[in-house]
N, CA, C and O atoms as CSV, one atom per row, in Angstrom:
chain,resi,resn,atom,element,x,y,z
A,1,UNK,N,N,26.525,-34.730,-76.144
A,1,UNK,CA,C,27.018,-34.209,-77.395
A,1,UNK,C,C,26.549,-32.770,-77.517
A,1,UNK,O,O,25.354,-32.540,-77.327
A,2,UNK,N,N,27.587,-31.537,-77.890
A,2,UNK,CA,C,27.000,-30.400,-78.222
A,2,UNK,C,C,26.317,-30.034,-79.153
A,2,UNK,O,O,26.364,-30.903,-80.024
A,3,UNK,N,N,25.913,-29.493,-79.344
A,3,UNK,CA,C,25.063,-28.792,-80.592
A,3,UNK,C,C,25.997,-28.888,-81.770
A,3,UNK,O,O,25.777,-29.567,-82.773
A,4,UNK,N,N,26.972,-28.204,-81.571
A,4,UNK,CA,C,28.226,-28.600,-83.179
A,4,UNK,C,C,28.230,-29.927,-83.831
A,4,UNK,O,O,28.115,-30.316,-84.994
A,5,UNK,N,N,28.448,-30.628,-82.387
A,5,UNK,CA,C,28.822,-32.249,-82.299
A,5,UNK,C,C,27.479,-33.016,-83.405
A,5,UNK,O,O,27.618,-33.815,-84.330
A,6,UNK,N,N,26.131,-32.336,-82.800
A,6,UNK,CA,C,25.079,-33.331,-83.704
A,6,UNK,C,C,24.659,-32.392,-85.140
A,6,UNK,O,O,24.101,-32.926,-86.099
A,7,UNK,N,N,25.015,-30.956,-85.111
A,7,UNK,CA,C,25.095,-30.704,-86.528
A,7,UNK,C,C,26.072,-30.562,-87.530
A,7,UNK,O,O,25.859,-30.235,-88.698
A,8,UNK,N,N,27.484,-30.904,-86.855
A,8,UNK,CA,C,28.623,-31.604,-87.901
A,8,UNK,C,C,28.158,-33.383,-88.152
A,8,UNK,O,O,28.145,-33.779,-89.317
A,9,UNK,N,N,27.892,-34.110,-87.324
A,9,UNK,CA,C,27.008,-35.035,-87.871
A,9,UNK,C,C,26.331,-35.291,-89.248
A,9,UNK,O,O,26.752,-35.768,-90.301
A,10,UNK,N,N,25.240,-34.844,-88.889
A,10,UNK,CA,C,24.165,-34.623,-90.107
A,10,UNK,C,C,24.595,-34.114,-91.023
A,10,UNK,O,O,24.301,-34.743,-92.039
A,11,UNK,N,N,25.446,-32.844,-91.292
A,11,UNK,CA,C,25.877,-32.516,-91.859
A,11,UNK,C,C,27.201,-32.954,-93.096
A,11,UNK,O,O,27.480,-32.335,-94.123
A,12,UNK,N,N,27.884,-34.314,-92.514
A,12,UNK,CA,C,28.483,-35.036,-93.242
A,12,UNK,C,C,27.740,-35.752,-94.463
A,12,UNK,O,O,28.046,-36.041,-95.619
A,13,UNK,N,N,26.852,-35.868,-93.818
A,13,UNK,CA,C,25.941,-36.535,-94.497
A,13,UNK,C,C,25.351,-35.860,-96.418
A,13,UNK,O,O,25.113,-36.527,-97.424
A,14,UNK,N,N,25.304,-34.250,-96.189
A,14,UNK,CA,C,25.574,-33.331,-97.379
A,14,UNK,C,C,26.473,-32.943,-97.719
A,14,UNK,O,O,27.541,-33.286,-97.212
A,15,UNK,N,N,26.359,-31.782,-99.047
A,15,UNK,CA,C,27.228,-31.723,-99.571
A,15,UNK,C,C,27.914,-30.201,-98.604
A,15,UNK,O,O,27.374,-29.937,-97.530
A,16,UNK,N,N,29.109,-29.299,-99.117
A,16,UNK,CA,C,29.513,-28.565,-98.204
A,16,UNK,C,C,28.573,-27.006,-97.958
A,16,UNK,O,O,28.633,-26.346,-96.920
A,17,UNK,N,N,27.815,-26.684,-99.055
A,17,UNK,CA,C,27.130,-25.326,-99.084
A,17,UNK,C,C,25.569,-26.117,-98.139
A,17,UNK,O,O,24.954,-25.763,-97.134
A,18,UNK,N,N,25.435,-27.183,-99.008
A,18,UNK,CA,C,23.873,-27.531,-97.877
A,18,UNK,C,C,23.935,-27.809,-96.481
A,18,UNK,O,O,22.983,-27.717,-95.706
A,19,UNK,N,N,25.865,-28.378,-96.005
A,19,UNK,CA,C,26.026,-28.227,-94.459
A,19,UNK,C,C,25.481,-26.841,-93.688
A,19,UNK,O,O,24.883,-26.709,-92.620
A,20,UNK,N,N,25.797,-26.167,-94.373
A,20,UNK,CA,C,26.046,-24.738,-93.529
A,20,UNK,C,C,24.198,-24.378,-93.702
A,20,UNK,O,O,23.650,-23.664,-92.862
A,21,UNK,N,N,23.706,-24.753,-94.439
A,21,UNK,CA,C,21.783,-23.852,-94.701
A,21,UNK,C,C,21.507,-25.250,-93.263
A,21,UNK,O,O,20.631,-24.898,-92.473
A,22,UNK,N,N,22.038,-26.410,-92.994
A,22,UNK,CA,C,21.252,-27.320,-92.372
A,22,UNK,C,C,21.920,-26.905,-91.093
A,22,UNK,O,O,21.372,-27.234,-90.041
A,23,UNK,N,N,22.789,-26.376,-91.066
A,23,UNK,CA,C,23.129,-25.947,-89.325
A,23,UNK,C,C,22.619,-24.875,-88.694
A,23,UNK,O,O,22.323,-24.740,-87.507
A,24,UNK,N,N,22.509,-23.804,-89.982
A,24,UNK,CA,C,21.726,-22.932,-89.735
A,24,UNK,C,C,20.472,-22.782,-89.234
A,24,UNK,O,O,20.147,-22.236,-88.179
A,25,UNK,N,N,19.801,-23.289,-90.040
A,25,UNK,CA,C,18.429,-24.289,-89.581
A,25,UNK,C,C,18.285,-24.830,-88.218
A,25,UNK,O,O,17.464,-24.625,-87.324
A,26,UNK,N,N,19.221,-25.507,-88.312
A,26,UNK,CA,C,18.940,-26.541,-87.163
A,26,UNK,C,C,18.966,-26.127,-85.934
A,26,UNK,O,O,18.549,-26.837,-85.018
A,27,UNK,N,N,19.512,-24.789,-85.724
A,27,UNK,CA,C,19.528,-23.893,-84.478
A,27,UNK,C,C,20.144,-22.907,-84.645
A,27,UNK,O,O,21.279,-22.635,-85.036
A,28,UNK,N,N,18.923,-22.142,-84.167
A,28,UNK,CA,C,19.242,-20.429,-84.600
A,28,UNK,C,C,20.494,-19.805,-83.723
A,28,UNK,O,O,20.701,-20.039,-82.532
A,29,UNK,N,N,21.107,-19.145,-84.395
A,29,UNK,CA,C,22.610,-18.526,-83.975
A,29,UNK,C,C,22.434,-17.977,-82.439
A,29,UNK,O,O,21.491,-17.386,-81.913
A,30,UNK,N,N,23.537,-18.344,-81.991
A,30,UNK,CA,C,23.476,-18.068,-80.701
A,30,UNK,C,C,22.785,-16.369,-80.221
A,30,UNK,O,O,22.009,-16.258,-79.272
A,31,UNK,N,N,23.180,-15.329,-80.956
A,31,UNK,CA,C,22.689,-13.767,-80.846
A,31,UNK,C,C,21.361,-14.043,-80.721
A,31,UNK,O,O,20.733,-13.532,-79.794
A,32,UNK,N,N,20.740,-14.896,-81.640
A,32,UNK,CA,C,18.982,-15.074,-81.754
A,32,UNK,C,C,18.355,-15.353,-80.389
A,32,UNK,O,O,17.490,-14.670,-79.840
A,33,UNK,N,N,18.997,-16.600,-79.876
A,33,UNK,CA,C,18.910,-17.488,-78.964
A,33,UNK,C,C,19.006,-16.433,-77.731
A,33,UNK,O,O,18.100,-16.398,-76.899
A,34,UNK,N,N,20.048,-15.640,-77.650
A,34,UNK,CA,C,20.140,-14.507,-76.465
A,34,UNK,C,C,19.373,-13.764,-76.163
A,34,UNK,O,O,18.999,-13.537,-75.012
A,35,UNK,N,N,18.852,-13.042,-77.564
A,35,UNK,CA,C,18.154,-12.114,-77.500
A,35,UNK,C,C,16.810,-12.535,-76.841
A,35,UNK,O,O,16.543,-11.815,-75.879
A,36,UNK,N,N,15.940,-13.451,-77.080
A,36,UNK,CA,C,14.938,-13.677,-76.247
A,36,UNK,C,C,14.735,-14.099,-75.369
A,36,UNK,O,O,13.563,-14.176,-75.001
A,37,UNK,N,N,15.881,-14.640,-74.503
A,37,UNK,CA,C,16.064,-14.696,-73.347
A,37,UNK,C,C,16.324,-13.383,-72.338
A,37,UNK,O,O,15.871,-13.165,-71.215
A,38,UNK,N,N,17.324,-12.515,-73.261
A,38,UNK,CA,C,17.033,-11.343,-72.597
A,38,UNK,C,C,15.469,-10.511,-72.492
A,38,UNK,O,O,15.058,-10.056,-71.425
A,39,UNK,N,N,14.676,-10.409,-73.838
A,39,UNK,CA,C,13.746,-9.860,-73.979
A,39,UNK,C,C,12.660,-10.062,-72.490
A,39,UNK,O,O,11.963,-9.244,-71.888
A,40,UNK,N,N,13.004,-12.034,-72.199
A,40,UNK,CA,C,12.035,-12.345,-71.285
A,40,UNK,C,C,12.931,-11.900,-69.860
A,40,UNK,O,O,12.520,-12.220,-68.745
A,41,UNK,N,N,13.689,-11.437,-69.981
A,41,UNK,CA,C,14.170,-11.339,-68.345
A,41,UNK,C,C,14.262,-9.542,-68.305
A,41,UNK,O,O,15.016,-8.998,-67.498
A,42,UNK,N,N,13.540,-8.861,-69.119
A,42,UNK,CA,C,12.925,-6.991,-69.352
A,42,UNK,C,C,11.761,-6.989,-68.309
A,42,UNK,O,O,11.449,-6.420,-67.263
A,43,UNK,N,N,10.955,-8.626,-69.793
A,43,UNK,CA,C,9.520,-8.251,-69.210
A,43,UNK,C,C,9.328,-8.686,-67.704
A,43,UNK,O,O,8.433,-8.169,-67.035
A,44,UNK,N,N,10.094,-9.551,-67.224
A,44,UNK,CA,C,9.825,-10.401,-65.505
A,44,UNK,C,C,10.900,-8.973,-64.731
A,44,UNK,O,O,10.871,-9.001,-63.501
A,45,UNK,N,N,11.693,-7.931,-65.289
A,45,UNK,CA,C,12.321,-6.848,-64.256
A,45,UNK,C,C,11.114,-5.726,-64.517
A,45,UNK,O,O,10.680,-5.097,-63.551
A,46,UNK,N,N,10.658,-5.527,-65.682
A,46,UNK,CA,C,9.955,-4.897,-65.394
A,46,UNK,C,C,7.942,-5.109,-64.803
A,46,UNK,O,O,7.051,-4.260,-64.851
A,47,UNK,N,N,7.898,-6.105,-64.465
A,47,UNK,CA,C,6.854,-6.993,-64.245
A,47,UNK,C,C,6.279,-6.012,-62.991
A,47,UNK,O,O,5.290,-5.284,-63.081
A,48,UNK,N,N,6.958,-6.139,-62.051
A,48,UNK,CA,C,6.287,-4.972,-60.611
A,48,UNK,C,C,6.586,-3.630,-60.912
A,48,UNK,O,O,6.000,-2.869,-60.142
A,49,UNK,N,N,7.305,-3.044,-61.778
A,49,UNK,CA,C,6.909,-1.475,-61.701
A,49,UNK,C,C,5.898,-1.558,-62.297
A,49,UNK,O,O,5.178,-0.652,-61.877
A,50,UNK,N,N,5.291,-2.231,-63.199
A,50,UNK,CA,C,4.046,-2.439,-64.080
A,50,UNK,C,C,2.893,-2.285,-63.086
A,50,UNK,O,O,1.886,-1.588,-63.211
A,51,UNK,N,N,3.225,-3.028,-62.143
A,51,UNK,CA,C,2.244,-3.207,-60.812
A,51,UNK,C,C,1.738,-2.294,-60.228
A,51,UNK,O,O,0.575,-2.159,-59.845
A,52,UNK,N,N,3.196,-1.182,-60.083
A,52,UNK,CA,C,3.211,-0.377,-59.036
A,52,UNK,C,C,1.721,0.993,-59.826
A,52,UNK,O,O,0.823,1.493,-59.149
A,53,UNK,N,N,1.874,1.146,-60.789
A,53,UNK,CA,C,0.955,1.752,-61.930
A,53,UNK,C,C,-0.530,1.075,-61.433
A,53,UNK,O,O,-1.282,1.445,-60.531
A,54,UNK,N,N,-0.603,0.362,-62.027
A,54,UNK,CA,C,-2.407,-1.013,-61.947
A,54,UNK,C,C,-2.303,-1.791,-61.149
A,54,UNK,O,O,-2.586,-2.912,-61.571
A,55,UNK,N,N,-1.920,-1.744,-59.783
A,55,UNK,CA,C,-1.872,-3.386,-59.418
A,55,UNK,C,C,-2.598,-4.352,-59.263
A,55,UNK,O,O,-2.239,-5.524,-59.149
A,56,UNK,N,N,-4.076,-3.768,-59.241
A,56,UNK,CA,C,-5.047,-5.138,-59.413
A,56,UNK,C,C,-5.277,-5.750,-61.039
A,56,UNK,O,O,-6.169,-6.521,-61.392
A,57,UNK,N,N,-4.287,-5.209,-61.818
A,57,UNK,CA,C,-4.251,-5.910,-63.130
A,57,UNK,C,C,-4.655,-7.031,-63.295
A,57,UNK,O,O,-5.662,-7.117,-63.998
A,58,UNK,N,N,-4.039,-8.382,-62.715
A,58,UNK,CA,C,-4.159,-9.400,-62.296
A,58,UNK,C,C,-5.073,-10.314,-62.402
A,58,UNK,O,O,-5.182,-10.559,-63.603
A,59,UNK,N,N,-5.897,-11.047,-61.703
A,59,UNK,CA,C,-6.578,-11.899,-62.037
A,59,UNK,C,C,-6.875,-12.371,-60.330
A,59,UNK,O,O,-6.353,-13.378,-59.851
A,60,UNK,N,N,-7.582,-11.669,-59.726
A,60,UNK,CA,C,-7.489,-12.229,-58.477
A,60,UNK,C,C,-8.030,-13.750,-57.937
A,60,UNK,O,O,-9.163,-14.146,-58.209
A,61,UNK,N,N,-7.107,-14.513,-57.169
A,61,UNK,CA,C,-7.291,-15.544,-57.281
A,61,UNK,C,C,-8.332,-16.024,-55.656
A,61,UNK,O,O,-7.869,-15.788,-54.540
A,62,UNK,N,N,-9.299,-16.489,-55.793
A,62,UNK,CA,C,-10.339,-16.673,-54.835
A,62,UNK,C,C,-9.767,-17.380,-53.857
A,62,UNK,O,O,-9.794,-16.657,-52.861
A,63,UNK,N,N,-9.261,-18.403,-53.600
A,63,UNK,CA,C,-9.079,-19.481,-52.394
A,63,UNK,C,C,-7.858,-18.244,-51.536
A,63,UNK,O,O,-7.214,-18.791,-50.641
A,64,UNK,N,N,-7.619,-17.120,-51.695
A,64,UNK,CA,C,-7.107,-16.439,-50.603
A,64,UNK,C,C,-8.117,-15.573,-50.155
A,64,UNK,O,O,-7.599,-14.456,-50.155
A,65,UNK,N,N,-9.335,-15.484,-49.756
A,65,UNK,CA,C,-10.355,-14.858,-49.224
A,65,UNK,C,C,-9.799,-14.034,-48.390
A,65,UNK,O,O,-10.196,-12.900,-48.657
A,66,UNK,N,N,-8.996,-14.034,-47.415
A,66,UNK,CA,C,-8.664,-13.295,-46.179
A,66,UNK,C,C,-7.637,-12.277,-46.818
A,66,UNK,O,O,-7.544,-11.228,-46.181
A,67,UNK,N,N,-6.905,-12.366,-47.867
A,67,UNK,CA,C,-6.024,-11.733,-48.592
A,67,UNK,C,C,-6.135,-11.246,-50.000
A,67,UNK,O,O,-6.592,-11.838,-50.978
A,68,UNK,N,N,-5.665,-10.141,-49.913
A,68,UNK,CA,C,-5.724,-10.067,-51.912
A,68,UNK,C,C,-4.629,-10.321,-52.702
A,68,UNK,O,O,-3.691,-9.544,-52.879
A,69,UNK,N,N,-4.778,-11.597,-53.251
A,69,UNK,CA,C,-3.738,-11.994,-54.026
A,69,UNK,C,C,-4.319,-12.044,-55.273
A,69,UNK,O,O,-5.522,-12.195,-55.483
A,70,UNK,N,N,-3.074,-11.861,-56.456
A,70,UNK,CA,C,-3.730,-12.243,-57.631
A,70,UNK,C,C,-2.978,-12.716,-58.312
A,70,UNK,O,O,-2.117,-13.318,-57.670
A,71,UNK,N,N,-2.772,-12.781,-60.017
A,71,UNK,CA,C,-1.846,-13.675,-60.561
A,71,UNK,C,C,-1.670,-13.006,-61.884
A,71,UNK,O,O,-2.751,-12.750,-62.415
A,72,UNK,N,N,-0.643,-12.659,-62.551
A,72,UNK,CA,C,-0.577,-13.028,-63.760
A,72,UNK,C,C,0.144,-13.305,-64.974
A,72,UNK,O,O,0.569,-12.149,-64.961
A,73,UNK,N,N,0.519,-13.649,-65.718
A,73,UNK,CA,C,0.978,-13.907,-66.835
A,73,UNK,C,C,2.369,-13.232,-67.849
A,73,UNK,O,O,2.175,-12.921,-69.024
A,74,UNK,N,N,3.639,-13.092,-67.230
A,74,UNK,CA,C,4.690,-12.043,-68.004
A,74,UNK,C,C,5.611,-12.876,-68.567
A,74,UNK,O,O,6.602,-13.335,-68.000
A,75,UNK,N,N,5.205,-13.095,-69.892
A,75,UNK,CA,C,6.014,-13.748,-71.154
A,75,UNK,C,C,5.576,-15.160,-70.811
A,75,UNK,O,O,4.390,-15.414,-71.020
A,76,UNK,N,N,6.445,-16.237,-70.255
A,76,UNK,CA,C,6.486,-17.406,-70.609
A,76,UNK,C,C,6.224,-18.056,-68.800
A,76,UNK,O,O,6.230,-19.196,-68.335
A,77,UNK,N,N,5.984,-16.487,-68.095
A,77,UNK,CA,C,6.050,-16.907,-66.475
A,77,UNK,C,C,4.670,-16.805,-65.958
A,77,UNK,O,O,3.854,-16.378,-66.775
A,78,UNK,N,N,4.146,-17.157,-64.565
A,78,UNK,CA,C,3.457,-16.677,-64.105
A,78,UNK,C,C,3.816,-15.913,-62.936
A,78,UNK,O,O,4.806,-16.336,-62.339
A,79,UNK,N,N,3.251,-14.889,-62.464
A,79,UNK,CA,C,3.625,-14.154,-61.056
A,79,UNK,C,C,2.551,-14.206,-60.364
A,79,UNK,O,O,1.485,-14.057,-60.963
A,80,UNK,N,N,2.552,-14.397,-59.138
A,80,UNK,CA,C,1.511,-14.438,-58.283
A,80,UNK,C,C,1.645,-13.160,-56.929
A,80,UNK,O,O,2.679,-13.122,-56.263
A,81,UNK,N,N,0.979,-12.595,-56.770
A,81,UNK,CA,C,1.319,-11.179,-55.855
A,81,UNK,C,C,0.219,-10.875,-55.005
A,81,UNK,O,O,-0.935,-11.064,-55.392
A,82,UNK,N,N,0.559,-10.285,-53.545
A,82,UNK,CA,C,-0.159,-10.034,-52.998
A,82,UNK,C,C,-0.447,-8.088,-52.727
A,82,UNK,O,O,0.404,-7.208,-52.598
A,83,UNK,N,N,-1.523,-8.015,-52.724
A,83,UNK,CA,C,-1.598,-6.112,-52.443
A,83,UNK,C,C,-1.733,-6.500,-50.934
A,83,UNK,O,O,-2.042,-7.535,-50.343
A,84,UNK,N,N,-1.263,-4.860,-50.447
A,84,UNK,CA,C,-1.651,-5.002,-48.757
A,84,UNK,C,C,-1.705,-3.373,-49.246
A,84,UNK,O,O,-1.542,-3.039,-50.419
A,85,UNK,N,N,-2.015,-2.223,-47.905
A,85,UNK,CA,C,-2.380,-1.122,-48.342
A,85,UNK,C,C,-1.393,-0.341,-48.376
A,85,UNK,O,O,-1.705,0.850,-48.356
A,86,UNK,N,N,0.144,-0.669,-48.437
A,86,UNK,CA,C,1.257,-0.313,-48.772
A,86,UNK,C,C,2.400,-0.538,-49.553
A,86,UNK,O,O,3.220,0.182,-50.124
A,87,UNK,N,N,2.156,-2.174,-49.362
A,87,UNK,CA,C,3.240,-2.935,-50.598
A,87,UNK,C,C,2.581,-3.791,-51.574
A,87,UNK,O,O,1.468,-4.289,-51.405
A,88,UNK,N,N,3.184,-3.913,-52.417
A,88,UNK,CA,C,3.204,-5.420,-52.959
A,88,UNK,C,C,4.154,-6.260,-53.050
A,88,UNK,O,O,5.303,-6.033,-53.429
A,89,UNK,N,N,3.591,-7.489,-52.623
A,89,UNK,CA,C,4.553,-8.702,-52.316
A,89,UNK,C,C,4.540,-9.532,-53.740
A,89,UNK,O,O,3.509,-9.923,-54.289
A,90,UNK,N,N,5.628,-9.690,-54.143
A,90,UNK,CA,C,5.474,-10.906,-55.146
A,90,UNK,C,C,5.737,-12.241,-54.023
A,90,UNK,O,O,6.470,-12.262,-53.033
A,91,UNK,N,N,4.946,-13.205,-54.522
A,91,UNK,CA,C,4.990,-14.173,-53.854
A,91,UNK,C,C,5.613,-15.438,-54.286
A,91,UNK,O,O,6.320,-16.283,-53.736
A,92,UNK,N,N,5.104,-15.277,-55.463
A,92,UNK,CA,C,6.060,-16.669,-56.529
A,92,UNK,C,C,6.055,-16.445,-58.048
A,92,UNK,O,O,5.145,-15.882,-58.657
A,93,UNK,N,N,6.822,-16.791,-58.420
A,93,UNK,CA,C,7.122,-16.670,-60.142
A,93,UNK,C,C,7.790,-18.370,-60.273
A,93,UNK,O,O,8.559,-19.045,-59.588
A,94,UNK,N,N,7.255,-18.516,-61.153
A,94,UNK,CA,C,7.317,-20.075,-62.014
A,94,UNK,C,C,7.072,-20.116,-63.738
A,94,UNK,O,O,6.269,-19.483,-64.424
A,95,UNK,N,N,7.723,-20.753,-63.982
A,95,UNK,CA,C,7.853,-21.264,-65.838
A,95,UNK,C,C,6.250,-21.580,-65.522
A,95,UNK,O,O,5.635,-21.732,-64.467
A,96,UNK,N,N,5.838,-21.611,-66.988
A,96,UNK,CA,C,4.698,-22.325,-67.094
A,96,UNK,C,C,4.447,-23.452,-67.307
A,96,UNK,O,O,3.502,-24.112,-66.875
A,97,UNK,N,N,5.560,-23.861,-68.223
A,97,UNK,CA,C,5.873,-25.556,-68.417
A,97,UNK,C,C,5.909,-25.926,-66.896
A,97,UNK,O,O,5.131,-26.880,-66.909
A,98,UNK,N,N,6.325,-25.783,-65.534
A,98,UNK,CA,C,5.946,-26.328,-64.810
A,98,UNK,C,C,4.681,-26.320,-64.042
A,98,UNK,O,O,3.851,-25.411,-64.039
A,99,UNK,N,N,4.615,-27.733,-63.220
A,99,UNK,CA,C,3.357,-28.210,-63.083
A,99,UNK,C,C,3.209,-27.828,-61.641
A,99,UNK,O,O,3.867,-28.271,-60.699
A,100,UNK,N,N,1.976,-26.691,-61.601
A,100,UNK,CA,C,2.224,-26.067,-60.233
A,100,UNK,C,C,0.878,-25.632,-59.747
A,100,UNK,O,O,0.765,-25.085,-58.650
């Protein structure tokens, strides 16, 4: 069922001015919904020029002893990156909700 589908639902259920405050409610307008999805896909493009500035920003993570890797945190992601004395490698980016 879409989103319309379960807030024309509920919405039968009131009268016609309280349909429209309960759909409203019930999920923010699609522009809303965009916008912070875009916001988070700024901060993960602009995530390595950030790097290229500080790159040991990070949080370096120990169990790579032989390497310098580190990790950190852009919006709702994590990035994990390695320095070498010329590049940086991103190595992995993952949601945080997943279990990793």
């Amino acid at each position: 069922m879409d989103a319309l589908g379960a807030c024309g639902r509920k919405a039968s259920e009131l009268g016609q001015g309280q349909a429209a405050d309960f759909c409203s409610l019930a999920k923010p307008p699609l522009t809303q919904r965009r916008g912070r999805h875009h916001f988070a896909s700024l901060q993960l493009a602009a995530a390595p020029s950030a790097l290229l500035v500080n790159p040991r920003i990070g949080e370096r993570i120990d169990e790579f002893e032989s390497r310098e890797v580190h990790r950190i945190l852009v919006g709702h992601y994590k990035m994990r990156y390695e320095l070498t004395e010329t590049t940086i490698y991103v190595l992995r980016l993952w949601h945080t909700r997943e279990d990793r």
